[in-house]
N, C-alpha and C positions, 0 to 999 in steps of 0.2 A: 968721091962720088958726087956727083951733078945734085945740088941743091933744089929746090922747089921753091922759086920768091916767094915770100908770104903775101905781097901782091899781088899775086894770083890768087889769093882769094879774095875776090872780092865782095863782100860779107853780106851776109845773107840777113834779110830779121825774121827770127821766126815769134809770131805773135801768136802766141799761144793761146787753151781754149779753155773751157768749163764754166759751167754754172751748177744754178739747183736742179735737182728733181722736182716734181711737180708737187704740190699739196701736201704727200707723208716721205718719212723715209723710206727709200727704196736703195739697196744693194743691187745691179745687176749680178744674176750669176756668171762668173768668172769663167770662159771657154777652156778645154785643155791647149785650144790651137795660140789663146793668148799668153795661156803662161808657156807656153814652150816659147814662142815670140820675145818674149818679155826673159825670159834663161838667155835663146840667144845674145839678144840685146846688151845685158849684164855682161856671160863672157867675152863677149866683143870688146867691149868698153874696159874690160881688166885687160885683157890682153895689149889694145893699144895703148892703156896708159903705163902699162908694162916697158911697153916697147918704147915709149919716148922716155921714159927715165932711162932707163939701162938702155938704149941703145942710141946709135948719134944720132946727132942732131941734125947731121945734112940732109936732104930732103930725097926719100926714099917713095916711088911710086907704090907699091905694093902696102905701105903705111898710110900714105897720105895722101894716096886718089882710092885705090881700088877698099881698101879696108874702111878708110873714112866716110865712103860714101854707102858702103855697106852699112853702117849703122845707126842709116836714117831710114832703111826699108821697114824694121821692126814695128817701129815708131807710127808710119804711115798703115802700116797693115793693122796693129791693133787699134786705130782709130777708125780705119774703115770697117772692120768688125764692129765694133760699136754700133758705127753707125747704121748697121743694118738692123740693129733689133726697132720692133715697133714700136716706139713710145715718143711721148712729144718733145725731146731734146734730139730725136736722130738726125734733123734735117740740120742742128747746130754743128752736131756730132761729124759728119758729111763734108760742111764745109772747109770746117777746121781740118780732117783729111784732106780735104782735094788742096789746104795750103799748105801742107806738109808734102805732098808730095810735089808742088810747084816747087817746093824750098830744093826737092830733095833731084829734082831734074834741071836745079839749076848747079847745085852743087855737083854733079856730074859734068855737067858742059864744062864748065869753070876750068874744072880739076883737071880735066884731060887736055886741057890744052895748057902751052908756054905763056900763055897773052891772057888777057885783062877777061879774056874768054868772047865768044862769037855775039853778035847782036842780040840772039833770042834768047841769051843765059843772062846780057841784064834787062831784059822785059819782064823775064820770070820772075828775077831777084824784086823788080819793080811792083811786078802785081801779087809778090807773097805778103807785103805787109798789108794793104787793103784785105785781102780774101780774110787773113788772122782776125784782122777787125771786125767785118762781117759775123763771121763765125762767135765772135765771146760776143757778143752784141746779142745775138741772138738766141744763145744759152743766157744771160743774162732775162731777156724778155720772158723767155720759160717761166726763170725763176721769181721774176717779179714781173708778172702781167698787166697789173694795177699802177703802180709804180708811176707817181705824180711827176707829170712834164718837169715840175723847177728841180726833182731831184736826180734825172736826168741831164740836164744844164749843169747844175752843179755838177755832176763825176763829170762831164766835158772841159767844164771851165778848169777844175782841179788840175784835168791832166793836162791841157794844155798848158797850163802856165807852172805846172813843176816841170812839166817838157822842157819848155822856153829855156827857164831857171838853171835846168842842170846841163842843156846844150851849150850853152854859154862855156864851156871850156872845151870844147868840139874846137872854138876858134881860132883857141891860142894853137892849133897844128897847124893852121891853114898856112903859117908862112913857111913851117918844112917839110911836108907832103910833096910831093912832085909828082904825086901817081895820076894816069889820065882822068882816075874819074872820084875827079876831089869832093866835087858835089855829093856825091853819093857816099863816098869813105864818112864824111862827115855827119853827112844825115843817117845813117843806122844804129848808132847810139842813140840819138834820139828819136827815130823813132821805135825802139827799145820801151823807153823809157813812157813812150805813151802807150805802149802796153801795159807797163808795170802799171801805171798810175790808174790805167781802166779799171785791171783785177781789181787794185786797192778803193777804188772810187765803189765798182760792184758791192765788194767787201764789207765796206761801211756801209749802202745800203741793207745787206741782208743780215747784218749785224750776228748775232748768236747763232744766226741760219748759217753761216760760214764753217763749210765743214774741212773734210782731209781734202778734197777736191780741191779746193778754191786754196789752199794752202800749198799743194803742187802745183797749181797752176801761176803761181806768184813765184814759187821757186824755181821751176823750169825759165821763168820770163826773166827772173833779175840773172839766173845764168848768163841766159843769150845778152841779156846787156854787159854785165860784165866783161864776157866774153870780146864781145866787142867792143868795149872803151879798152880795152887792154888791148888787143887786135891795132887799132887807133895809136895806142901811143908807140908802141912797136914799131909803127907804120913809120910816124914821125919820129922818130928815132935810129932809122932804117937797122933796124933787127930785125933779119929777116928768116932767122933758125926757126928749126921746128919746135913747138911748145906743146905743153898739156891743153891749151887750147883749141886743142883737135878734138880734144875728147870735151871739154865742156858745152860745142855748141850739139853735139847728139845725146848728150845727157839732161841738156837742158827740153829738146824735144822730146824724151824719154817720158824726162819725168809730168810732161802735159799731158802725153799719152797715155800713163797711169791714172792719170786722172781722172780721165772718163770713163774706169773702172771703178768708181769711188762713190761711195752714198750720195747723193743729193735732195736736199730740202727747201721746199718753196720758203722763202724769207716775209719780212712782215712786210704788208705793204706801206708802203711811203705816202702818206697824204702833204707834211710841209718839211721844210727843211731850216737847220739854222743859218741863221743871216751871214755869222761870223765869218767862217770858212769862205763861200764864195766873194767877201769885202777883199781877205785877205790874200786869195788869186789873185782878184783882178787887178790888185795893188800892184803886185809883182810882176803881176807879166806889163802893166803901164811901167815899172820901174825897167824893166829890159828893153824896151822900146826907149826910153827917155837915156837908157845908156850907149845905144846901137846910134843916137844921135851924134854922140861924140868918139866913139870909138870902132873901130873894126868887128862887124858881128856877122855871122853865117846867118844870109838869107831862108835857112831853113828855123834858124832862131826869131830871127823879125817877126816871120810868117807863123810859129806859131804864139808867137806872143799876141798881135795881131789879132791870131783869131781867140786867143783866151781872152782879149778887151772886149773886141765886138760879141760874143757869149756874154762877157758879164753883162754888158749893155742892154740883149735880150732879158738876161735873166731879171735885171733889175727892173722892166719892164712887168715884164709877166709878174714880178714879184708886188709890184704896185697894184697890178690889177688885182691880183690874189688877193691884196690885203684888201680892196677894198669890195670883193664881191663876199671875201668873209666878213668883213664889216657891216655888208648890208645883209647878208644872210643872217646873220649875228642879233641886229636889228630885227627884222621878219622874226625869228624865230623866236625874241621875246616881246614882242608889241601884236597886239589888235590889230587886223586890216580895217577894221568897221568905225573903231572911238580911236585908233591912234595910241591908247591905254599899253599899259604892259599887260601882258596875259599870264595865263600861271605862271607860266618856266620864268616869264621875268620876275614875277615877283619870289618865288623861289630862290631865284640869283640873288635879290638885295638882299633877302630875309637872313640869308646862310641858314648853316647848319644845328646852328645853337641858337638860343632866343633866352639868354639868361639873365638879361637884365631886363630894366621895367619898359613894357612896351603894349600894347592898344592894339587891338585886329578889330576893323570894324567889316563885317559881312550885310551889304545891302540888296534886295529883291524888291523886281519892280511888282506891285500889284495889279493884279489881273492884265498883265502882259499878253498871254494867251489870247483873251477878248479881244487885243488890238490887231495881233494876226491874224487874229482867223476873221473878223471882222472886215477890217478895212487894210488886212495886205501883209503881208512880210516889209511892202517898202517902207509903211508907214510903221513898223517897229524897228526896223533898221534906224528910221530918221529917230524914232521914241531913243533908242539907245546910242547914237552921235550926239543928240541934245543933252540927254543924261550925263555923257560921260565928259562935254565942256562945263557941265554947271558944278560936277563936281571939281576939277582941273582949279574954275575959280574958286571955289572954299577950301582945298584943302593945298591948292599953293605948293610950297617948297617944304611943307611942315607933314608929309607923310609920300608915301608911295600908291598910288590905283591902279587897281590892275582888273580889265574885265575876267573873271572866271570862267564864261562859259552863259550862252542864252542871255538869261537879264542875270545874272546876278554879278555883283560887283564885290571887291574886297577893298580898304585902303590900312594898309599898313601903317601906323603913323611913325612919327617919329621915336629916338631913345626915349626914354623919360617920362614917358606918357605913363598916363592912369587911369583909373575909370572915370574919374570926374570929364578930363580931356576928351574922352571917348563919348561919353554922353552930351558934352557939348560940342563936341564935331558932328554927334547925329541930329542934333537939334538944328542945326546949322544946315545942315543938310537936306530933311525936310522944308527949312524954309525954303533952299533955293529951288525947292519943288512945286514951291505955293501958287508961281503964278503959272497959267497954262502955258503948254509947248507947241509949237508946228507940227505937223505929221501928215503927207501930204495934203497941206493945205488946209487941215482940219485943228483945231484948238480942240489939246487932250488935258485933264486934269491928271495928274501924273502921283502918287502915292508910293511910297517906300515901306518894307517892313527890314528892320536893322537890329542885328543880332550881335553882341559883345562878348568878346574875348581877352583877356591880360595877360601879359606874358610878364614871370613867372609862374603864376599862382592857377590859370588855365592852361599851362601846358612850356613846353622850354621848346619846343619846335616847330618851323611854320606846319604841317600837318594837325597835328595834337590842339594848336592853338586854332585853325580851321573847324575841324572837330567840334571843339565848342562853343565857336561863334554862329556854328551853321544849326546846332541845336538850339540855342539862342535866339533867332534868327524866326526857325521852325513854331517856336512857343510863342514866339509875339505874335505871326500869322496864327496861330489858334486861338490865341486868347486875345487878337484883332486889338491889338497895341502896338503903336509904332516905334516902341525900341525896346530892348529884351535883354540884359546880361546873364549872362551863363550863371547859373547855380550850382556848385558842386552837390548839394544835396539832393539835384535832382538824380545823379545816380543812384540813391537809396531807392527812389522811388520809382526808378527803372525795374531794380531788383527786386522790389517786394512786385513789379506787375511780372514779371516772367514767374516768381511764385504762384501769384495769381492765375495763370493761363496755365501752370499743371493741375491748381484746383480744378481748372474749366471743365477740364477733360473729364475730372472725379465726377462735377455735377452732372455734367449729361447722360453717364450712366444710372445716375441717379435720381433723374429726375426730380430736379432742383428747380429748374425754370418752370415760370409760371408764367400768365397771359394776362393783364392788364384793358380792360378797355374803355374808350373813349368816346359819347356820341359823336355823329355830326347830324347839326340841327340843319332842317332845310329854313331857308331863312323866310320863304313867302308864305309858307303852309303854317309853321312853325312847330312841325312834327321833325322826332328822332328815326332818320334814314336808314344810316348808317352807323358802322362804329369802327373806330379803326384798332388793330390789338397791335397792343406796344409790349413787348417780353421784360421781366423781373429777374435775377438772379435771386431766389431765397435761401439765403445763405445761412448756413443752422448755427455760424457765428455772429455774424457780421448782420442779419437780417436781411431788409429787399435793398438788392443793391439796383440800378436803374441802369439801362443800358449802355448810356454815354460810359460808364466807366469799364465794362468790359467786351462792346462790342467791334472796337477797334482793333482789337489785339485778337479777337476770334477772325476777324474778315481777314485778316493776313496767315491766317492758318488752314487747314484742312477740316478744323471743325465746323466750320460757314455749313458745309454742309448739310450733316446731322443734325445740327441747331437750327435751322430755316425746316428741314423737313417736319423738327418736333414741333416747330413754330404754326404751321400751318395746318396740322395734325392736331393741334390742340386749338386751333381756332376755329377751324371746320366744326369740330366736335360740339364746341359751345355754340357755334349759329347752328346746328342740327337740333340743341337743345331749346335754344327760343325760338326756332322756327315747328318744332311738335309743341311748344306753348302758344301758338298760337301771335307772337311777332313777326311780320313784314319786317326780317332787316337784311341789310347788307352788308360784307366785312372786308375790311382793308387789311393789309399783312405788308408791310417791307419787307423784301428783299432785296441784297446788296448786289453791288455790280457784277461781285466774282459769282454770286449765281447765276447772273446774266450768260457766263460764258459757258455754265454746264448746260452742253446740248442733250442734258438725259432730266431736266429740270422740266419740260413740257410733260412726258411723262406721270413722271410721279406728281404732278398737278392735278393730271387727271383723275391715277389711280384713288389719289385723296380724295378727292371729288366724287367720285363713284362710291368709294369707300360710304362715303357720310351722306350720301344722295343729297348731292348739292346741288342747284341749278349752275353752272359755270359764272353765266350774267351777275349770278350775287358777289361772286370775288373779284377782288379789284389790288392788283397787285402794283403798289407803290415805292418808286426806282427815284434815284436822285438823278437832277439832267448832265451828272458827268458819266454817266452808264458806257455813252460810246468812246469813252479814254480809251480803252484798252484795243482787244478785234474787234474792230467794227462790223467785220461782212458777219463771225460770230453770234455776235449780239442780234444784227438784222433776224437770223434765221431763229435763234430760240423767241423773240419778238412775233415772229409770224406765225409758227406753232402755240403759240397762246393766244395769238388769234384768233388761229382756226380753231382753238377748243374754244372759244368766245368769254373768255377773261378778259376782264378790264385791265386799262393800263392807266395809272396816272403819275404823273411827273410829279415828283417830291421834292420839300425844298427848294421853292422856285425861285430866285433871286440869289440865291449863296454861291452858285458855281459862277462858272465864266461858258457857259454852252451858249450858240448860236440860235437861232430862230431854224435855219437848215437841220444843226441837230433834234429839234422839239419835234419839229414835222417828221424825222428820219423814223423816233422813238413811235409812230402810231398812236399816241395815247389818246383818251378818249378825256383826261381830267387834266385839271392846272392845280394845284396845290402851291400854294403863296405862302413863304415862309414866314415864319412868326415874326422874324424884327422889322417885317413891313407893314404888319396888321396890333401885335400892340402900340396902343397908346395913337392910335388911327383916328381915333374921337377928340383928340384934343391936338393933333399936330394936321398945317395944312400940306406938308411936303408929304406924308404918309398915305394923305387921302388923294393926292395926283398921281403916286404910285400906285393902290388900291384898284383907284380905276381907267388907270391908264393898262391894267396889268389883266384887267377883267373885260375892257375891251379890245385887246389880243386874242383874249384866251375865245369871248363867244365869236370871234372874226374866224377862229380856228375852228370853232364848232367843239371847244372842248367845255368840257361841264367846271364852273371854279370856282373853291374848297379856300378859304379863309382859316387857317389856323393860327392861334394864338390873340382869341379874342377874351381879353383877360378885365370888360366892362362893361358896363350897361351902353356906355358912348360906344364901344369900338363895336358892337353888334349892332347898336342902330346907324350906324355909317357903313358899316359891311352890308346892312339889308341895303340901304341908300344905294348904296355903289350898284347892284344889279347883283350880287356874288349870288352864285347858287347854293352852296353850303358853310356853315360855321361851323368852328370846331376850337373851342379853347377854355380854360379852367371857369370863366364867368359861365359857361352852360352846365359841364361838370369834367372834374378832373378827371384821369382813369381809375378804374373799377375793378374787381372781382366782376366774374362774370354773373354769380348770382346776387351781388352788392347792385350791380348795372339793374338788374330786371326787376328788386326792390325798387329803385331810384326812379324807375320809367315809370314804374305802378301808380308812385305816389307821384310823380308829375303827373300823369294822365289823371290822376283824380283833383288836384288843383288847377291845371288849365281848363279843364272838360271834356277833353279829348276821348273822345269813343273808340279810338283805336289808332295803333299805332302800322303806319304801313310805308311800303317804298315809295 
């Protein structure tokens, strides 16, 4: 029987296909038209490899054109099934068909003729290994959408140069081949092999994500390689009988086509890659290059060697850049844009994650930073904190870490070793470099720190925990207006005995436990008792009268603000209803805090209180600190204007302690200035006290507001408060606070020691 040359086949590459499913696992379900497809497939494939073992080997058309080419129909159809379902792998799904069936209308032309087969059977064979590549490329893309450019480069550079590598014995046929189309006999092993090396490049990027898919699709690929380096030696060997080789290059299509039957899962995405693997390409495919110098190499070897060089050449490109836009991201993302400083995350990084040896946290805050924004700018606290953050740079050197935290406050981590001693004299240090004034557009600022201490061990073993208590630290020196502060463990006993204290709270104001306190203010030209301002007691049935500093801070952050100001004003009404049916001219002052600032049901029950006691409105004079508008502003403005219109006084309390603007005093509408005590004692014997005094009193009457001198604790600081112009005094040299019926003894007998015939507004 008439043979069939194995040179007529002239070999086909089928580049096979899959990837992931998108996002979760997904099964397509399985058609019955595909597994009948897929049975066909099977008995075909037993059948032929039946027939080439037990039957001859000379070349039989009914085996080796009509049944062989039959066994790539299967193959093609259930791919193009596939491809029709709607989901975002079908357009990969599609392609990968339309190059199964170019493989499989060339392997027909081929087949059916004596000859090397017609022109347009090897154009096919030409444009089935592109379409293959397309097609996994683009299953690939599914699977990894994200999938960083350099690790892309790498699976190219890889395959091209195990390409190069493994085609390099493609060569040694080239001097016993005699077949017309040498070129091509040679290069389909390898381009084989740069299929293999895609799946396997894909592979390693989806790492764990590599499922049954991606596993038949490496199988069916190293087939058809196989197949064809075997095919190849054959060739060169001129053995030209029939082989089981018939059956492996449709099994190897088979088994792709199963594939896309098969789970797929999106893979992790790829941000860098390692360096090693794409050094060790590009070494190799330079090393087949530097060997094709001196010896006999398949121009399809050069060429991809070639292009595995100029790849890595990109790759080491991009990969420079990479490292150095991570570098400067790396930078940014622990430094200051403003000081240049590290910022938390960097300080975080040196700190690590343990802090167990001896170590120093010092937490610094600029004071009255606020006043200089809202003052004179943001640019001129920007410039406040670029100065800041060079003058510490110079004191604290190579011997610590700075890092800006956030606004004005600063941290410096010092070095190992450090101790409290260390730490207190890096604050002291630091203050100095504060001493002399700074720029800020153009204006000389006197710059002030408050610095709060922390040690590591003994304050905490980690940067957090050690934060924590330099920032409480910190907090206590600004209270207690000291400029350095070390943490005290013991103040947590005394955290915990105040949250005790704040559920007594609750106990007393059912109780009625609080009482009302009050205090003249003397007008100072007349030298009559005005007013009186009521200051609230705690009467504790253990503890006795506790004063308000000690539990009205820890009420203003609760819900009891509430109830506590209503009973406050409820019981101070009450007592001026009592000295006003006795026959007193007075008027009465009440604090309330900011947070009642923002209850818009707080004009109300002013009034009702007011009715209640048949108050004149004009007699209440309701006194607010000038940080009131911290919080809602437009809030505040509105319950501010309703106690207008019920015609309550407003006066500014506390005037000098905040950081409020002149914009904010005007905003608040008040009708009074109230001067804090540490600028009125001791006014009579200091000259800085008494240019404050009346530099503070000619604002206030430029404002048209009435101004309240408190804390005049002498005979000197009343006769310089009269001096100044002040309109009212108020402090323990006239008389301390009172019982309300203690007060109206005390008035009685002043009025019969001055002479006073009466006492009025």
């Amino acid at each position: 029987m008439p043979r069939r040359p194995l040179q007529h086949y002239p070999k086909r590459v089928a580049h096979g296909a899959g990837t992931h499913r998108p996002a979760v696992h997904q099964t397509p379900p399985v058609p019955g038209a595909v597994k009948a497809l897929l049975a066909v497939a099977l008995v075909g494939l037993g059948v032929q490899s039946a027939w080439l073992l037990l039957g001859t080997s000379d070349y039989l058309p009914a085996r080796d054109v009509w049944l062989y080419c039959a066994l790539f129909v299967p193959s093609v159809l259930i791919l193009a099934i596939r491809a029709r379902l709607a989901d975002d792998t079908s357009r990969a799904w599609a392609v990968l068909a339309g190059a199964a069936a170019i493989w499989t209308l060339a392997e027909a032309g081929a087949a059916t003729t004596d000859t090397t087969g017609p022109l347009w059977t090897q154009i096919l064979f030409v444009l089935t290994p592109p379409t293959m590549y397309v097609g996994l490329i683009l299953l690939v893309r599914t699977v990894l959408p994200r999938t960083a450019r350099g690790a892309w480069l790498d699976g190219l550079l890889v395959m091209l140069a195990t390409t190069a590598a493994l085609s390099l014995s493609a060569s040694t046929f080239s001097g016993a081949l005699y077949w017309p189309h040498l070129a091509l006999a040679v290069a389909y092993p390898s381009l084989d092999l740069l299929q293999v090396t895609l799946i396997v490049a894909a592979m390693v990027m989806l790492g764990r994500a590599a499922g049954r898919a991606w596993w038949l699709l490496l199988a069916g690929s190293v087939a058809v390689w196989l197949a064809d380096s075997l095919w190849l030696i054959r060739l060169a060997a001129q053995n030209e009988s029939s082989t089981l080789l018939y059956a492996v290059w449709p099994l190897g299509m088979l088994l792709m086509a199963v594939a896309a039957w098969q789970p797929l899962t999106r893979g992790r995405v790829q941000t860098q890659t390692d360096w090693q693997l794409p050094l060790v390409a590009t070494s190799a495919a330079f090393a087949v290059i530097l060997y094709a110098t001196v010896n006999p190499v398949s121009p399809v070897t050069v060429g991809l060697a070639a292009g595995a060089v100029l790849t890595g050449a990109i790759r080491s490109i991009g990969a420079l850049r990479t490292a150095s836009a991570r570098s400067q991201a790396h930078r940014q993302a622990h430094t200051d844009d403003l000081t240049g400083l590290a910022n938390r995350r960097g300080l975080t990084s040196v700190a690590g994650p343990n802090l167990a040896d001896p170590q120093a946290l010092l937490l610094l805050d600029i004071d009255r930073f606020k006043q200089i924004n809202d003052t004179l700018g943001h640019q001129a606290g920007d410039d406040v904190l670029h100065e800041v953050g060079r003058r510490f740079r110079e004191v604290i050197g190579a011997r610590g870490v700075i890092s800006r935290m956030g606004g004005d406050e600063f941290a410096v981590l010092l070095e190992l070793g450090t101790d409290r001693n260390d730490a207190l004299d890096t604050a002291d240090r630091l203050h100095a470099a504060m001493s002399a004034p700074l720029l800020a557009t153009g204006i000389e600022l006197q710059v002030e720190l408050s610095v709060g201490i922390a040690t590591a061990p003994t304050h905490g073993t980690n940067l957090s925990a050690l934060l924590l208590s330099a920032d409480r630290a910190m907090y206590r020196a600004k209270r207690d207006r000291v400029a350095t502060q070390v943490f005290d463990p013991r103040w947590d006993s005394g955290e915990t005995g105040n949250l005790l204290l704040l559920q007594e709270l609750r106990g007393a104001l059912q109780r009625d436990e609080f009482v009302c306190y009050f205090q003249p203010q003397l007008d100072v030209l007349t030298n009559e008792v005005v007013s009186v301002e009521s200051l609230v007691r705690w009467l504790h049935p253990e503890r006795g009268l506790i004063p308000a500093g000690q539990f009205l801070p820890m009420i203003e952050q609760t819900s009891l603000i509430r109830p506590l100001s209503d009973a406050i004003l409820d019981m101070s009404l009450r007592q001026l209803r009592r000295w006003l049916d006795q026959g007193l001219s007075l008027s009465m002052s009440v604090n309330i805090s900011a947070t009642n600032l923002m209850d818009r049901a707080l004009p109300l029950r002013v009034t009702d209180l007011l009715v209640k006691h048949q108050i004149d409105a004009a007699r209440l004079t309701l006194e607010i600190t000038e940080t009131a508008l911290s919080g809602d502003e437009e809030r505040v403005r509105v319950v501010l204007a309703q106690l207008h219109e019920i015609g309550v006084r407003i006066s500014i309390d506390d005037y000098g302690s905040g950081y409020s603007s002149l914009q904010q005093i005007g905003t608040l509408g008040a009708q009074e200035l109230k001067l804090d005590r540490q600028f009125v004692t001791g006014v009579g014997d200091r000259g800085d006290l008494r240019s404050i005094l009346a530099a503070t009193v000619h604002l206030a009457h430029g404002l048209r507001l009435r101004m309240v001198a408190e804390g005049v604790e002498s005979a000197s600081d009343l006769d310089q408060v009269r001096l100044s112009g002040c309109d009212l005094a108020q402090g323990y040299y006239i008389s301390p606070p009172r019982r309300g019926d203690l007060l109206l003894e005390w008035m009685q007998d002043r009025r019969l020691r001055t002479g006073e015939d009466r006492l009025r507004f």
